[in-house]
N, CA, C and O atoms as CSV, one atom per row, in Angstrom:
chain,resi,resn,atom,element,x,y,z
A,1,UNK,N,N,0.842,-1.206,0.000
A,1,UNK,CA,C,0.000,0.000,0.000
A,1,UNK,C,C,0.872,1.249,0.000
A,1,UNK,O,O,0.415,2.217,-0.608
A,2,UNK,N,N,2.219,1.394,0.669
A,2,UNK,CA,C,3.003,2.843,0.927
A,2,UNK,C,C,3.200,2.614,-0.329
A,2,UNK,O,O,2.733,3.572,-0.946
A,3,UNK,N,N,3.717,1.729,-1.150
A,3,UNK,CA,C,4.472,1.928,-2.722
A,3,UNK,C,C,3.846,2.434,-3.493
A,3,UNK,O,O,4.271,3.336,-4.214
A,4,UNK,N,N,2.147,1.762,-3.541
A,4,UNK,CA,C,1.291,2.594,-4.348
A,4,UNK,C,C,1.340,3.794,-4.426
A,4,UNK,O,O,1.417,4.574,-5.375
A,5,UNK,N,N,1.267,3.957,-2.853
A,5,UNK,CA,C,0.588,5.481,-3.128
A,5,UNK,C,C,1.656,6.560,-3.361
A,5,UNK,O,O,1.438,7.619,-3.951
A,6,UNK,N,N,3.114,6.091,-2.712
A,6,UNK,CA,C,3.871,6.780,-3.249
A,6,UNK,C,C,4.149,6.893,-5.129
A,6,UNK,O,O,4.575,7.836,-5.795
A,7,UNK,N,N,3.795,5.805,-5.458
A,7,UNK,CA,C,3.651,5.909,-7.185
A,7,UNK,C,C,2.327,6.555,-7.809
A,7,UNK,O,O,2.131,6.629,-9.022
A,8,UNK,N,N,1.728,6.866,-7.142
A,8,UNK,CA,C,0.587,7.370,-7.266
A,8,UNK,C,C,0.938,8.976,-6.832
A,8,UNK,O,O,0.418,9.826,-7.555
A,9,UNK,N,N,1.459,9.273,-6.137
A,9,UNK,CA,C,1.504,10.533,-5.856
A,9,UNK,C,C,2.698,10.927,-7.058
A,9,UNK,O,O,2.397,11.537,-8.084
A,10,UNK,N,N,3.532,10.651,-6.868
A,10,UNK,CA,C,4.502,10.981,-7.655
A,10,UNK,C,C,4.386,11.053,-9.333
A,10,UNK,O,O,5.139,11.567,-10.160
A,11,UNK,N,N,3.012,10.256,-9.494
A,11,UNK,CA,C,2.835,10.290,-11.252
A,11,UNK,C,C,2.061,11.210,-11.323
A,11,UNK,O,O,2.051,11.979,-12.284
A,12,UNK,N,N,1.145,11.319,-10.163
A,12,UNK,CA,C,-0.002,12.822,-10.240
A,12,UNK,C,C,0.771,14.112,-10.394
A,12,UNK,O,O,0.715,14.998,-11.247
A,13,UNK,N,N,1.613,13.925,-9.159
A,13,UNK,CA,C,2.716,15.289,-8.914
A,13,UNK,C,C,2.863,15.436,-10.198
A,13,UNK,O,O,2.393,16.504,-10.590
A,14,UNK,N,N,3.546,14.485,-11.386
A,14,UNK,CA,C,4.526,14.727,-12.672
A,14,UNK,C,C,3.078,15.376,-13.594
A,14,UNK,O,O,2.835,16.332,-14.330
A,15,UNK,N,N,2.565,14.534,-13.186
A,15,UNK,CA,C,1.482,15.179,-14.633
A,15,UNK,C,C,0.732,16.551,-14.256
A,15,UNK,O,O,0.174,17.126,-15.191
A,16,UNK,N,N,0.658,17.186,-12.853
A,16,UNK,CA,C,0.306,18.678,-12.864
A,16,UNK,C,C,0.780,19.099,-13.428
A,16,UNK,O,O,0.460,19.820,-14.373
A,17,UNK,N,N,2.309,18.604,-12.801
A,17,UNK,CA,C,3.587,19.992,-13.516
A,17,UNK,C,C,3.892,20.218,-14.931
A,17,UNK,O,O,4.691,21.096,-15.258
């Protein structure tokens, strides 16, 4: 579950920016 969501945050983060 932490991996997800850290890959999950981190692909959201990329695609705002």
């Amino acid at each position: 579950a932490l991996i997800f969501a850290t890959l999950s945050a981190a692909y959201i983060g990329e695609a705002l920016e």
